[in-house]
Backbone of each chain as ProteinMPNN parsed JSONL, in Angstrom:
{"seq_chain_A": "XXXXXXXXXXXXXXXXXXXXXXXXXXXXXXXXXXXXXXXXXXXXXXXXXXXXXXXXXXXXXXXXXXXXXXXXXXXXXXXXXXXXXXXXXXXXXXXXXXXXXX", "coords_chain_A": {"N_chain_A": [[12.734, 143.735, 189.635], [11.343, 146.029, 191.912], [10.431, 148.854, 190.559], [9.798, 152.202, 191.227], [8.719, 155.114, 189.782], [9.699, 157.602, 190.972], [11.635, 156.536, 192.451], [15.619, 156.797, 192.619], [17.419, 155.472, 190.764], [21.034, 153.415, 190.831], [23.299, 153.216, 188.842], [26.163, 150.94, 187.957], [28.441, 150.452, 185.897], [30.209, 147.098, 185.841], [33.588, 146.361, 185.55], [35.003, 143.061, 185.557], [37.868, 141.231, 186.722], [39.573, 139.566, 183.947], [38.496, 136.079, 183.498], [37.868, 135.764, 186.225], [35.089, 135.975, 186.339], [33.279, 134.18, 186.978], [33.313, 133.081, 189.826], [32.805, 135.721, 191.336], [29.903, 136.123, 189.774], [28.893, 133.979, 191.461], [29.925, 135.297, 194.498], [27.784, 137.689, 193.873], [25.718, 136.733, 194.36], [25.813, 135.913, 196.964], [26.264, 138.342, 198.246], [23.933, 139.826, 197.868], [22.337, 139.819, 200.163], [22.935, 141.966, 201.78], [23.19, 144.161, 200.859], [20.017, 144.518, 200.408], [19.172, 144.174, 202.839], [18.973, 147.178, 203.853], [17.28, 150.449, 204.564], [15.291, 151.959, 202.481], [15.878, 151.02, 200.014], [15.088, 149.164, 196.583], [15.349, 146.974, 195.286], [17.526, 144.874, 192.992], [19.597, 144.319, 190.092], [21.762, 141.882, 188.431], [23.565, 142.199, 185.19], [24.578, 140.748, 182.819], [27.38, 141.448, 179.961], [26.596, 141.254, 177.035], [28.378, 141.717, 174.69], [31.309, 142.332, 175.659], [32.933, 140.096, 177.563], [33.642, 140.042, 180.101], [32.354, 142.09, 181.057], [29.728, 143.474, 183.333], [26.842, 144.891, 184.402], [25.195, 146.837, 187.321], [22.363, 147.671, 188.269], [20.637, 149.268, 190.46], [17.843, 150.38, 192.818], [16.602, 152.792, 194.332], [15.232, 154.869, 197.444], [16.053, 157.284, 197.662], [19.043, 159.588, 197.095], [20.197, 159.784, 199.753], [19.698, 156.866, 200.666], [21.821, 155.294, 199.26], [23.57, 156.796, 199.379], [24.549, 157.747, 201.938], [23.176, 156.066, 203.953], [23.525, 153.539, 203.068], [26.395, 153.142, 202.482], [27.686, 153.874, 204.649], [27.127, 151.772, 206.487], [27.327, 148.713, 208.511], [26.892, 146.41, 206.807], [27.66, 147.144, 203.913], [30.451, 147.0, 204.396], [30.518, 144.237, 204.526], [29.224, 143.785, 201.754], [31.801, 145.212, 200.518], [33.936, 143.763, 200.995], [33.457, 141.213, 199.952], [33.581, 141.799, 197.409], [34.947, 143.773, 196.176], [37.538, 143.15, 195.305], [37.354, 142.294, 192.834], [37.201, 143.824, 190.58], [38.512, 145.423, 188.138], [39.243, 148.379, 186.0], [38.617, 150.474, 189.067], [34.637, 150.61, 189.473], [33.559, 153.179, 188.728], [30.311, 154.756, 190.242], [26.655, 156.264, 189.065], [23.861, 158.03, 189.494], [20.551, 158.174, 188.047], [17.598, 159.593, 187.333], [14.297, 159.42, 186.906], [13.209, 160.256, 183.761], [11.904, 159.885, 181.358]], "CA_chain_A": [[12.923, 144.943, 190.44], [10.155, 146.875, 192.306], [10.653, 150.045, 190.135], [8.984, 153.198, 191.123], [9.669, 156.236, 188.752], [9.701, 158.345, 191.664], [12.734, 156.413, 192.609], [16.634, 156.972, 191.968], [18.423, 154.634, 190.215], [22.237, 153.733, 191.022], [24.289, 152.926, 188.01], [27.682, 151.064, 187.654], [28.998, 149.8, 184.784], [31.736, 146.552, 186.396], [34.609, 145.25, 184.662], [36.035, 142.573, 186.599], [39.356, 140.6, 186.162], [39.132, 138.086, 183.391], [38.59, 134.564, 184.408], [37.453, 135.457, 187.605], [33.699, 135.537, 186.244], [32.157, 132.891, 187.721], [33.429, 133.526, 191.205], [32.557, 137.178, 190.902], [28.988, 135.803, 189.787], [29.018, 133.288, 193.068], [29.75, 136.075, 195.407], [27.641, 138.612, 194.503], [24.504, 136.186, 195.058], [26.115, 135.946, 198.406], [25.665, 139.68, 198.514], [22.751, 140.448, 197.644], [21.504, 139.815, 201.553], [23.5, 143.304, 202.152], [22.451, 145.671, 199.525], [18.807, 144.28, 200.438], [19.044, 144.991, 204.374], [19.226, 149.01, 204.117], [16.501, 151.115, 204.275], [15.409, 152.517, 200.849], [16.457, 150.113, 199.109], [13.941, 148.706, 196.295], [15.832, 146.005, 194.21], [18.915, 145.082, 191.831], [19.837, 143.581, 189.096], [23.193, 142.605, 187.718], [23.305, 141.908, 184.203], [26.163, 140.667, 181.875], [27.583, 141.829, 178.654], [26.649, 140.143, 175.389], [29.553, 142.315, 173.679], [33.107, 142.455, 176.682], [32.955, 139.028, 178.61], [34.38, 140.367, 181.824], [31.893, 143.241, 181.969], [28.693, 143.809, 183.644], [25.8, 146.538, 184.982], [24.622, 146.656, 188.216], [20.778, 148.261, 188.575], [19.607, 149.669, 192.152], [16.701, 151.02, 192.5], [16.922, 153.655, 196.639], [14.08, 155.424, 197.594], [16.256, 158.386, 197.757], [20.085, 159.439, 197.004], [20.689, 159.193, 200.869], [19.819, 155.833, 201.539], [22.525, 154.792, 199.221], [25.332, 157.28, 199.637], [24.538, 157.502, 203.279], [22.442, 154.227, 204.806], [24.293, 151.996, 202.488], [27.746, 153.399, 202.392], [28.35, 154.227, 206.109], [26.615, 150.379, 207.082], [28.592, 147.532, 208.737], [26.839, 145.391, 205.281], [28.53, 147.534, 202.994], [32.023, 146.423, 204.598], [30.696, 143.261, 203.895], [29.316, 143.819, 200.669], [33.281, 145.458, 199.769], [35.104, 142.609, 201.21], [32.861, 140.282, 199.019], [33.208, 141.933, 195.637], [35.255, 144.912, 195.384], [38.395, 142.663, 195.073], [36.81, 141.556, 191.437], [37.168, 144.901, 189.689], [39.573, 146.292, 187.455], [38.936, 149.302, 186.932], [37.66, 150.192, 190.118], [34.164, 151.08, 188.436], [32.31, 154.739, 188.501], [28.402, 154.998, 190.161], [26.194, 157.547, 188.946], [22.517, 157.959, 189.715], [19.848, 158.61, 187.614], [16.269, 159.972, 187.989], [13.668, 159.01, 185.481], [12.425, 161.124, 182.122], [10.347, 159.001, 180.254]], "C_chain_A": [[11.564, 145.594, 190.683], [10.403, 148.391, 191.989], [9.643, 151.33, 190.042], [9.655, 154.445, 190.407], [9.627, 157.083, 189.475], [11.557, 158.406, 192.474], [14.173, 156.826, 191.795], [17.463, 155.922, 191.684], [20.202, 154.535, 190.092], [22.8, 152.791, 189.218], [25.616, 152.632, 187.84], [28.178, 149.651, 186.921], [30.664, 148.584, 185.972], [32.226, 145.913, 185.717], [35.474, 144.645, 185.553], [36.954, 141.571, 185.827], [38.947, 139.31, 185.621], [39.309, 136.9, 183.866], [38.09, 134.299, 185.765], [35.585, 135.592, 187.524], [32.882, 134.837, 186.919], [32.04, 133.117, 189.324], [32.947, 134.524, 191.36], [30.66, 136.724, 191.142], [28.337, 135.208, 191.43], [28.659, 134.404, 193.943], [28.909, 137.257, 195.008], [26.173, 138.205, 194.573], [24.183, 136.026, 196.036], [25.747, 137.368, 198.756], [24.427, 140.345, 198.425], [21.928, 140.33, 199.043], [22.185, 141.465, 202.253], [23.09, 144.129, 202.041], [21.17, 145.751, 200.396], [18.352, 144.61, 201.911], [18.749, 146.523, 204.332], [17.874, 149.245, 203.783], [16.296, 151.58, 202.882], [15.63, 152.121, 199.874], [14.934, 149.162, 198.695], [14.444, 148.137, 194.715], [16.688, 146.22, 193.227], [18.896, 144.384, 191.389], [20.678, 143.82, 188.804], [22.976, 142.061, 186.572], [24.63, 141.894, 183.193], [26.366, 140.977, 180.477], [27.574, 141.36, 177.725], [28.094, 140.413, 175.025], [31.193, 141.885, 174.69], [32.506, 141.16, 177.512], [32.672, 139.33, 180.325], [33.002, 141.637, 181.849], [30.23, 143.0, 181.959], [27.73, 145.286, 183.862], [25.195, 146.166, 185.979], [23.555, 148.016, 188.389], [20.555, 148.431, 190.063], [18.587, 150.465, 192.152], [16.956, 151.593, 194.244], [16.062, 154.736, 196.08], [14.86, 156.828, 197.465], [18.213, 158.634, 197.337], [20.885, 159.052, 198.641], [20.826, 157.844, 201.4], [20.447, 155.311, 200.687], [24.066, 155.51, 199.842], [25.381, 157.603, 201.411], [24.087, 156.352, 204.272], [23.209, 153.663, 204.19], [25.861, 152.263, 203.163], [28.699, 153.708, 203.75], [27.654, 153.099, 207.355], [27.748, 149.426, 207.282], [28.026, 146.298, 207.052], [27.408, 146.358, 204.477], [29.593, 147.448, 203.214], [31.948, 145.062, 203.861], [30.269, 142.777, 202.435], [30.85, 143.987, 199.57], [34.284, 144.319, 199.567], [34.577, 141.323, 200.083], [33.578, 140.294, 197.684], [34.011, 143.407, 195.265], [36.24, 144.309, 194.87], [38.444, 142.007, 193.367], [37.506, 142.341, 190.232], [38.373, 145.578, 189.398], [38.89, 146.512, 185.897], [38.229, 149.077, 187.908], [36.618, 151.133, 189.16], [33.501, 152.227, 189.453], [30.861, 154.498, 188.887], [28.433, 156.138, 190.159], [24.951, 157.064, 189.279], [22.147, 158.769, 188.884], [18.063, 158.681, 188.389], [15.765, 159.486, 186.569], [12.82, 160.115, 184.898], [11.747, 160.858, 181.855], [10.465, 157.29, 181.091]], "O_chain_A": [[10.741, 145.697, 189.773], [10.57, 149.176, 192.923], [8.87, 151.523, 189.104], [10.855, 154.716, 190.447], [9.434, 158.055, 188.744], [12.308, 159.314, 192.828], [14.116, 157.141, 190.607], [18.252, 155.538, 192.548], [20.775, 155.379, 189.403], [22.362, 151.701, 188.85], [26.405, 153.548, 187.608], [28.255, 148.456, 187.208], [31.65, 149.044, 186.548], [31.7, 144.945, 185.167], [36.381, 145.183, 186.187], [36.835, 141.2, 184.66], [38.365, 138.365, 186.152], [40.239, 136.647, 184.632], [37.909, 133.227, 186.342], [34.884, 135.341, 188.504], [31.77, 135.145, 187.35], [30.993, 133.286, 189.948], [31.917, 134.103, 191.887], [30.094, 136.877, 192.224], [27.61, 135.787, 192.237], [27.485, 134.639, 194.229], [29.155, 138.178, 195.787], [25.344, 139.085, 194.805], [23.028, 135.936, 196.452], [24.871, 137.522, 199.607], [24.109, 141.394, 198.986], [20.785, 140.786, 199.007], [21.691, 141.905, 203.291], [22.61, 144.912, 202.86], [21.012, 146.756, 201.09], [17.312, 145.225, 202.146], [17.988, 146.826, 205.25], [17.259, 148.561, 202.964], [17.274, 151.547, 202.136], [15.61, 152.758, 198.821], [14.087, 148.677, 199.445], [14.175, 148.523, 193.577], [16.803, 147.28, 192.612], [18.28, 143.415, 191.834], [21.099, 144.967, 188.656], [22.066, 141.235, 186.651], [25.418, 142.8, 182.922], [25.405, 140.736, 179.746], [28.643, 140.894, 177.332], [28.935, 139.514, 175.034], [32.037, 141.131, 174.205], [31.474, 141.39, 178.143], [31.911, 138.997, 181.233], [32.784, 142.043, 182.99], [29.57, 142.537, 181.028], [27.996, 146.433, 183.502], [24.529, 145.14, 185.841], [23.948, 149.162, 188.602], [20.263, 147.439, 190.73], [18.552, 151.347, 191.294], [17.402, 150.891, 195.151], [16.022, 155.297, 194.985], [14.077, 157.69, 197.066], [18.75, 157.526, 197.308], [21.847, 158.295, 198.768], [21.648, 157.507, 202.252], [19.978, 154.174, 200.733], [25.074, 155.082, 200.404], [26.483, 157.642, 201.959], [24.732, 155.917, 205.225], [23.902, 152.987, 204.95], [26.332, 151.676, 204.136], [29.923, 153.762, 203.869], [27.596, 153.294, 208.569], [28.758, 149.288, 206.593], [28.819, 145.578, 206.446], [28.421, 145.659, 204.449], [30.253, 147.813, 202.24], [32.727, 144.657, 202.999], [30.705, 141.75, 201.915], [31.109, 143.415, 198.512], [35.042, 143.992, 198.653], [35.399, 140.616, 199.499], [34.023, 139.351, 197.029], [33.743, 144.055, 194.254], [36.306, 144.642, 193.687], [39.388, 141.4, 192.861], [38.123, 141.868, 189.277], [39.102, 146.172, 190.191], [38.383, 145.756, 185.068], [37.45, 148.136, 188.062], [37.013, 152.007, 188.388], [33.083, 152.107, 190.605], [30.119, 154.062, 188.007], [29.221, 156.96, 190.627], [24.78, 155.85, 189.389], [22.742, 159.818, 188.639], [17.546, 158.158, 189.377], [16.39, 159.244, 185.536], [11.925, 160.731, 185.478], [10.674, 161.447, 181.98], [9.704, 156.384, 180.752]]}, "seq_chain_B": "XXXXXXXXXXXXXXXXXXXXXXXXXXXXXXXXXXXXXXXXXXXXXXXXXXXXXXXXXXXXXXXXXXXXXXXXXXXXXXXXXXXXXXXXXXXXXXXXXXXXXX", "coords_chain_B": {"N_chain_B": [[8.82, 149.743, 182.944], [8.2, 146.971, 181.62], [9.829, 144.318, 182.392], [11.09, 141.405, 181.549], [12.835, 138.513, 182.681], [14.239, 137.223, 180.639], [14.427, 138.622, 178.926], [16.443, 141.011, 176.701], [18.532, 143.557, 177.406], [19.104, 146.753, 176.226], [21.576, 148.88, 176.524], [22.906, 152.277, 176.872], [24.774, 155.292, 177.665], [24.184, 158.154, 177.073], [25.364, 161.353, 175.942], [24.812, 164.193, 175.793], [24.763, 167.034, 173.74], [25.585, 170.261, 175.436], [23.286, 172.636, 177.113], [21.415, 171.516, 175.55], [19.36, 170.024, 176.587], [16.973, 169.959, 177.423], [15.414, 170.451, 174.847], [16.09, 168.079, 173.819], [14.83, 166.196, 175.548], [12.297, 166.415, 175.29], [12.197, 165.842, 172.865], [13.204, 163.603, 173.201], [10.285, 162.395, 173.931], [8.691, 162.369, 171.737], [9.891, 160.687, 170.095], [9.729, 158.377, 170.915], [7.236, 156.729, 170.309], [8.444, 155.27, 167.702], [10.142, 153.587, 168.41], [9.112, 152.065, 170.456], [6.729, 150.831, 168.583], [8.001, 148.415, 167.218], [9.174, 144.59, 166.669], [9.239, 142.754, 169.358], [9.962, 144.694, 171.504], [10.269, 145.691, 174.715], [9.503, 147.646, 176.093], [10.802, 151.273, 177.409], [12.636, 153.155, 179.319], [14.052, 156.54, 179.931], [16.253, 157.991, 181.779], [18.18, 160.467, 183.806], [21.469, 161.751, 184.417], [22.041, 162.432, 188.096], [24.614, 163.509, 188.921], [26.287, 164.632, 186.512], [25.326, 166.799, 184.515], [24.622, 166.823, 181.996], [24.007, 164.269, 181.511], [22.746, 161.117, 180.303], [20.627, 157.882, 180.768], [19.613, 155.348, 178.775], [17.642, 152.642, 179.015], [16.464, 149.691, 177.037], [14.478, 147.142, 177.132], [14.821, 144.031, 174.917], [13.2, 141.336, 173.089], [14.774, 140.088, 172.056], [18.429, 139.961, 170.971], [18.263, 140.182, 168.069], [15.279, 141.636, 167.404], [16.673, 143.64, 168.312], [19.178, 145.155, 166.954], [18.468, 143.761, 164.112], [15.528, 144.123, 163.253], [14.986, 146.369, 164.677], [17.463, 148.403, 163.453], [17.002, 148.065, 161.162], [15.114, 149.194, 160.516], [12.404, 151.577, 159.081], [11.274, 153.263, 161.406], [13.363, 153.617, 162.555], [14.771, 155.349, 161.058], [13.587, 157.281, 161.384], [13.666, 158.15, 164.425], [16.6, 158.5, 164.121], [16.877, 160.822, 163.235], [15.383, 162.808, 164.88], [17.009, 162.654, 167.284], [19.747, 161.598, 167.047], [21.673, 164.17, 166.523], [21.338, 165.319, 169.259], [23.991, 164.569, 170.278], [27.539, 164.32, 171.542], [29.661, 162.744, 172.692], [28.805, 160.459, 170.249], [27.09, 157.963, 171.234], [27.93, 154.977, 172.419], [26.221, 151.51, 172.348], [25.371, 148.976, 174.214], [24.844, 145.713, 175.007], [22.531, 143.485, 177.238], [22.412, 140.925, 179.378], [20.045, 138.772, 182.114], [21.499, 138.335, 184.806], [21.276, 138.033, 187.921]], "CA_chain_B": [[9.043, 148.835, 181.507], [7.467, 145.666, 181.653], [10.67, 143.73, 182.541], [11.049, 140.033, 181.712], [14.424, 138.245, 182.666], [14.846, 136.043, 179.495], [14.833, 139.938, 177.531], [18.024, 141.432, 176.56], [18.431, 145.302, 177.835], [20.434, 147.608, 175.791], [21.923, 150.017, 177.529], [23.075, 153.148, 176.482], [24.748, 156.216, 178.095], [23.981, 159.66, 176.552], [26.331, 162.756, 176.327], [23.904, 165.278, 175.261], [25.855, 168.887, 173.824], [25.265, 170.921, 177.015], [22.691, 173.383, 176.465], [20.652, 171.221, 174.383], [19.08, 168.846, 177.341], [14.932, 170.525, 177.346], [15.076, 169.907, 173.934], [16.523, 166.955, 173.628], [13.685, 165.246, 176.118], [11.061, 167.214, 174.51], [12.264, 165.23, 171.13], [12.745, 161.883, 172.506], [9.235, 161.978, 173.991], [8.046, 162.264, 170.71], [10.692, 159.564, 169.441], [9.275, 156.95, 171.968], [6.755, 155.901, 168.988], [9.346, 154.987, 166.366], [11.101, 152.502, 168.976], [8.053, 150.869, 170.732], [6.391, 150.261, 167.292], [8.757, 147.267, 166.813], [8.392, 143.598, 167.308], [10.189, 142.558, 170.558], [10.264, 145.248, 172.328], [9.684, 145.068, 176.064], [9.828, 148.914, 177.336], [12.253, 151.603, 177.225], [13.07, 154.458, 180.017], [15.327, 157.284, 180.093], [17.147, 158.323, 183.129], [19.064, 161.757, 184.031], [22.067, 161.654, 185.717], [22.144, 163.266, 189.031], [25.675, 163.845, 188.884], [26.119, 164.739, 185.038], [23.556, 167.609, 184.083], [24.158, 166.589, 180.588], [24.141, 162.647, 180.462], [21.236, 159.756, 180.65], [21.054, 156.762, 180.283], [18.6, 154.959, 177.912], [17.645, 151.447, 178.869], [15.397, 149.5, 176.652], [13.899, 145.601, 177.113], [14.149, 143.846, 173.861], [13.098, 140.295, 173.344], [16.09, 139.035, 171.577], [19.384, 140.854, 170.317], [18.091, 140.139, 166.738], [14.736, 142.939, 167.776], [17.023, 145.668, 168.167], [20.192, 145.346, 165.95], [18.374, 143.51, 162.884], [14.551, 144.428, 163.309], [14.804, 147.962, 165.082], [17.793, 149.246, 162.903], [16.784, 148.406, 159.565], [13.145, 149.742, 159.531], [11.705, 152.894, 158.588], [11.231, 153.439, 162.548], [14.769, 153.619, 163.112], [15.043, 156.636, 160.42], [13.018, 158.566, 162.152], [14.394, 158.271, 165.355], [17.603, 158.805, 164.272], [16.73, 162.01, 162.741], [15.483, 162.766, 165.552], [17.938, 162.528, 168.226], [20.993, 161.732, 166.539], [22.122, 165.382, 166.306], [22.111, 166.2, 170.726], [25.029, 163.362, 171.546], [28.675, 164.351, 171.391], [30.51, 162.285, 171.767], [27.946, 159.383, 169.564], [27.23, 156.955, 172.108], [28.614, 153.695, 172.515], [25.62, 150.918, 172.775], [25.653, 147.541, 174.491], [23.472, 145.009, 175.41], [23.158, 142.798, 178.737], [21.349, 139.618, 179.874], [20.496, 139.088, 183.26], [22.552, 137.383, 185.778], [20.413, 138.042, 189.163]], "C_chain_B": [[8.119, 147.606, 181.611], [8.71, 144.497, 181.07], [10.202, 141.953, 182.549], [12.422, 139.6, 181.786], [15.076, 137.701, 181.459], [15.052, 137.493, 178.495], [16.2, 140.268, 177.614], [18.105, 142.683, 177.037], [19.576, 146.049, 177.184], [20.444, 148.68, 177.256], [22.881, 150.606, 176.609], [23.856, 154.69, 176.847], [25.232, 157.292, 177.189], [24.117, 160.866, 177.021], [25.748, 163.574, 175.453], [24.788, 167.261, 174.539], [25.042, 169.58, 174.989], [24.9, 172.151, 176.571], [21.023, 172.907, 176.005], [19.333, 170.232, 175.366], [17.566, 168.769, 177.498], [14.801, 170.307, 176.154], [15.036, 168.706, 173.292], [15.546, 165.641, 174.332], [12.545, 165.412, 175.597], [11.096, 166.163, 173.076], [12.281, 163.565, 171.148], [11.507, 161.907, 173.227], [8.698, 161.574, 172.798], [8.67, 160.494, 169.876], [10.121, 157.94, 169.631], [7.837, 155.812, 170.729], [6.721, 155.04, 168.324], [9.269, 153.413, 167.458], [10.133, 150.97, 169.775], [6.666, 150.529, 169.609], [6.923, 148.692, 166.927], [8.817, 145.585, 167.67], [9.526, 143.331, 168.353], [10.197, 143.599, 171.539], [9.413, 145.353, 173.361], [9.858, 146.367, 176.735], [10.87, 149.693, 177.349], [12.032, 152.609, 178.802], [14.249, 155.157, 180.053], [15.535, 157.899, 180.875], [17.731, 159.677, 182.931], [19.473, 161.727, 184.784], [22.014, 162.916, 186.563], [23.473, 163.851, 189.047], [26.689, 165.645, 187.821], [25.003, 165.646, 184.647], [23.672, 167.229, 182.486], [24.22, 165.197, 180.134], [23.095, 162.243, 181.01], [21.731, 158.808, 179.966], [19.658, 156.262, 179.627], [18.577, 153.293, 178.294], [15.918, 150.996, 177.896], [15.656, 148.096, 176.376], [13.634, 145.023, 175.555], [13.822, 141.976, 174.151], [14.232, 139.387, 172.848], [16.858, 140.219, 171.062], [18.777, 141.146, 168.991], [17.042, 141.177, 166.556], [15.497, 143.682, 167.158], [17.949, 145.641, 167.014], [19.403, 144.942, 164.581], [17.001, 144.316, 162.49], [14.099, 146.067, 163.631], [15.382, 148.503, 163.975], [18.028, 149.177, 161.417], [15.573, 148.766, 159.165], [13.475, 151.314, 159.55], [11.628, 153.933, 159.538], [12.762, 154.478, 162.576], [14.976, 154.875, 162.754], [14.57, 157.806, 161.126], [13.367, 159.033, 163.389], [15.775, 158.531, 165.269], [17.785, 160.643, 164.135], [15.971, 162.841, 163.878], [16.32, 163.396, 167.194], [19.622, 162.455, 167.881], [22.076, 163.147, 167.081], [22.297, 165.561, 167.662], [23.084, 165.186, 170.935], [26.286, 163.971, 171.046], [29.361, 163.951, 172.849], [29.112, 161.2, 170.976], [28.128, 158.106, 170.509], [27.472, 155.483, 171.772], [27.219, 152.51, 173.519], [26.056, 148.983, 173.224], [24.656, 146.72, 175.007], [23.572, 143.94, 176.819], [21.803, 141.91, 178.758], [21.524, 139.187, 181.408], [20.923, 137.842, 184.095], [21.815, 137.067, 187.322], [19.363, 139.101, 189.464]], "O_chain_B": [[6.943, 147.961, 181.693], [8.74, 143.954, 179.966], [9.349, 141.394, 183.239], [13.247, 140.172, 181.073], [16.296, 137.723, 181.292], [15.731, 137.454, 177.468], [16.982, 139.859, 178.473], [16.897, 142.921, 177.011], [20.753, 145.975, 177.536], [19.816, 149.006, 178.264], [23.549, 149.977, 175.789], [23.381, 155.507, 176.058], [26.345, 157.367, 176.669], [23.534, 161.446, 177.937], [26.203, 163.661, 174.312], [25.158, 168.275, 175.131], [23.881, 169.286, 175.275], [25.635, 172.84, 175.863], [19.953, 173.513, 176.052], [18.397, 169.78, 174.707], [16.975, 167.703, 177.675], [13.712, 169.744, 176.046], [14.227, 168.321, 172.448], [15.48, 164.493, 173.892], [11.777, 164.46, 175.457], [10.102, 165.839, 172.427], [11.929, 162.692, 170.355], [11.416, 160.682, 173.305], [8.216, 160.443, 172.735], [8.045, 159.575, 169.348], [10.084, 156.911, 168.956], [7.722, 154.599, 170.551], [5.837, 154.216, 168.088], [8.533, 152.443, 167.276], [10.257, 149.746, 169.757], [5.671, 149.953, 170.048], [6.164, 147.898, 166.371], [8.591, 145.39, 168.865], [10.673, 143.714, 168.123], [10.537, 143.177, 172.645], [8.193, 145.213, 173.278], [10.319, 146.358, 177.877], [11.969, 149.14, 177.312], [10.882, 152.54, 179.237], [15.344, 154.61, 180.178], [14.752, 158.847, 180.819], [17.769, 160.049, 181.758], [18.923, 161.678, 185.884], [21.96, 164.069, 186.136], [23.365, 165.06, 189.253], [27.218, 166.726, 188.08], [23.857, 165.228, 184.479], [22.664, 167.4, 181.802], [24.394, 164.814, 178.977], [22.522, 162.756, 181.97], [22.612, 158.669, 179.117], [18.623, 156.816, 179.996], [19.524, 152.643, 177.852], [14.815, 151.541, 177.946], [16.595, 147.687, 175.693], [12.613, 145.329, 174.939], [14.145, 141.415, 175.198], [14.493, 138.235, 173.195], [16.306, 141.274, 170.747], [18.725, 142.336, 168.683], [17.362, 141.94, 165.644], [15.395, 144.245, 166.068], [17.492, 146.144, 165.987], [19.605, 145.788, 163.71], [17.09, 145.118, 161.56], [13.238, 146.756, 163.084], [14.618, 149.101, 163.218], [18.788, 149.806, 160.681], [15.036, 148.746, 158.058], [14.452, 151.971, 159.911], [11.766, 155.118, 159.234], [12.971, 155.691, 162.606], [15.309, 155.691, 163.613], [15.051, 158.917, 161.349], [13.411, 160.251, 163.563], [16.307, 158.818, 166.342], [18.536, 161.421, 164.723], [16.065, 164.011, 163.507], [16.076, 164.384, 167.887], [20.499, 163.149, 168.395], [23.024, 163.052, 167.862], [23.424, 166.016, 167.855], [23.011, 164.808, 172.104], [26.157, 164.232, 169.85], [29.524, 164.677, 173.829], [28.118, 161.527, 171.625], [29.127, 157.386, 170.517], [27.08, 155.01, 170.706], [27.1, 152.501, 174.745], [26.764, 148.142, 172.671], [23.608, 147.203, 175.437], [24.662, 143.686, 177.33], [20.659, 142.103, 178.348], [22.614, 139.17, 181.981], [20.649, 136.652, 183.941], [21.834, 135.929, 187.791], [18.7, 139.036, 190.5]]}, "name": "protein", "num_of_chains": 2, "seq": "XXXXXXXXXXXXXXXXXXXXXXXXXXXXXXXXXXXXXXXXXXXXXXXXXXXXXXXXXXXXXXXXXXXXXXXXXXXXXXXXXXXXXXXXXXXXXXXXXXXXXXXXXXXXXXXXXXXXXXXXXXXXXXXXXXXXXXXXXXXXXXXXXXXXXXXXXXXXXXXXXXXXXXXXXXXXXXXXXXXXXXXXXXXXXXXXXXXXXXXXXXXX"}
């Protein structure tokens, strides 16, 4: 990730439906040409759970809170980011954004 | 941080008593010491949610699970940092660790 501490970081914990792992994995390598289109946007990482199987963390790094909750979220690639990968998740999972402290 | 993919990343999210949140950064600056003292470790930062005026999240790069759980929380380090910080979280956070996927 190209992490500037100036940037805001999106946060969301995903638990997706057991067994469907791998696929899940698959598509969201396919996605990652979505996320990565939008303005403001400055790299992700998903990362899997030693401890719960099924669950992950997805890392974004957006130059600002707009260019996710507005450039991303109101983009024809975030339809196709949803149609990809929201179908995975149970729960549907919670983003928060953080700013950086230390 | 000084991110490598083969590291492990705890992750962490911290429910601070509300009130307590200037002191509580003020204390883990100081803390930051204890934790990057230890062998493995690859970087920590702590986040503030935008959402949440009283949570963050704590990520920190170790080089292997065995670092943080065996190496971090049986030294001398650890004590001090607990003592520390310990005392702003209610509820006592719930840590996990993640390896990365993309």
């Amino acid at each position: 990730m190209l992490e500037n501490k100036s940037m805001v970081m999106e946060v969301a914990v995903l638990n997706v439906i057991p067994g469907r792992e791998l696929a899940f994995e698959k598509d969201f390598k396919l996605a990652g040409k979505y996320i990565s289109s939008i303005e403001g946007y400055g790299g992700h990482t998903l990362k899997k759970c030693l401890e719960k199987q099924n669950q992950y963390v997805l890392l974004v790094h957006w130059e600002s809170l707009e260019n996710h909750e507005i450039g991303y979220r109101q983009s024809e690639a975030y339809v196709e980011w949803k149609n990809l990968l929201h179908h995975y998740y149970d729960p549907f999972p919670t983003v928060e954004h953080y700013e950086t402290v230390v």
